[in-house]
C-alpha positions as CSV (number, residue, x, y, z in Angstrom):
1,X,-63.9,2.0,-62.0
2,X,-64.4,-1.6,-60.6
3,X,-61.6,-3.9,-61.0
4,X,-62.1,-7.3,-62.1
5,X,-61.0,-10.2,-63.6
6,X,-62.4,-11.7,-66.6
7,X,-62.3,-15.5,-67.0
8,X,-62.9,-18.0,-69.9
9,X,-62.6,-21.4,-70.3
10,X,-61.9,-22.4,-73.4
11,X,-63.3,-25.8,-75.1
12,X,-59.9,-27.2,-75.3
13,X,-59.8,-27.1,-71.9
14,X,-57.6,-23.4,-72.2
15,X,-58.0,-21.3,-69.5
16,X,-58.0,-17.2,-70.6
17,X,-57.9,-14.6,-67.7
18,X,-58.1,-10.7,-68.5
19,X,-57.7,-7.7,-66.0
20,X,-60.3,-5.1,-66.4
21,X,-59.9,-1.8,-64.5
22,X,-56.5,-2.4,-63.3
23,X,-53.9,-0.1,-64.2
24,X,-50.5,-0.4,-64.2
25,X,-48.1,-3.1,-62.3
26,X,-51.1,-3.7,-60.3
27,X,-52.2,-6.0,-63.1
28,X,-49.2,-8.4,-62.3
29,X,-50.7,-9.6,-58.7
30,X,-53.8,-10.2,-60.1
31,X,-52.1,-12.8,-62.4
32,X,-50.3,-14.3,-59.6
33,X,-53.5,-14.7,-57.8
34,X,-55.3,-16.3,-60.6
35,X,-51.9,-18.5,-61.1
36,X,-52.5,-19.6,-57.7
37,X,-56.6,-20.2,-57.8
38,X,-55.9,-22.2,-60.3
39,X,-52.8,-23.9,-60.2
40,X,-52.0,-23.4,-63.5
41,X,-48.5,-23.0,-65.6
42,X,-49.4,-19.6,-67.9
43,X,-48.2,-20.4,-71.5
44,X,-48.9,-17.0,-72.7
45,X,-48.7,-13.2,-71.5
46,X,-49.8,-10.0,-72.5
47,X,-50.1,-6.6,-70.8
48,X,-53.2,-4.7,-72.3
49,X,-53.1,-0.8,-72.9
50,X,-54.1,-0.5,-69.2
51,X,-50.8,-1.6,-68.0
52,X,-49.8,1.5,-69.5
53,X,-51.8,3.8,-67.6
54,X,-51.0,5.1,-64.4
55,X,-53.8,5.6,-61.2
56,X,-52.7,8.2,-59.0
57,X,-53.6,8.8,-55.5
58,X,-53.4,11.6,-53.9
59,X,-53.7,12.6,-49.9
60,X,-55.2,15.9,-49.0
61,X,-54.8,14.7,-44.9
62,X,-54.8,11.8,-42.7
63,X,-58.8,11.1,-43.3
64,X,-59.4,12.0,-46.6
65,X,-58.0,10.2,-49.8
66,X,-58.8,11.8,-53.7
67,X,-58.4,9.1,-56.4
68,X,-57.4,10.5,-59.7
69,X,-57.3,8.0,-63.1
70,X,-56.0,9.1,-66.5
């Protein structure tokens, strides 16, 4: 699955950012790096059920690399 960010700016001038495809911690240093695009203070934060999730990797050799998501 792609991993993405999801952005929307609100009328009130609110800015909303949502993770998509990101599983676990991972999530976090996409919010640092949106913290940092936009120099923003974030007011709110929640983890979605994909924090929960774990992506597992797993390394059959040097060259070969078998991605596993649950």
């Amino acid at each position: 699955m792609t991993k993405k960010m999801q952005i929307k700016l609100m009328p009130n001038g609110e800015i909303k950012m949502e993770t998509i495809g990101v599983k676990g911690k991972k999530c976090d240093d996409y919010v640092e790096l949106f913290k940092k695009l936009v120099d923003a203070k974030i007011i709110d934060f929640k983890h979605t059920d994909e924090y929960y999730e774990t992506e597992d990797t797993i390394e059959t050799d040097s060259n070969t690399q078998i991605r596993t998501e649950y």
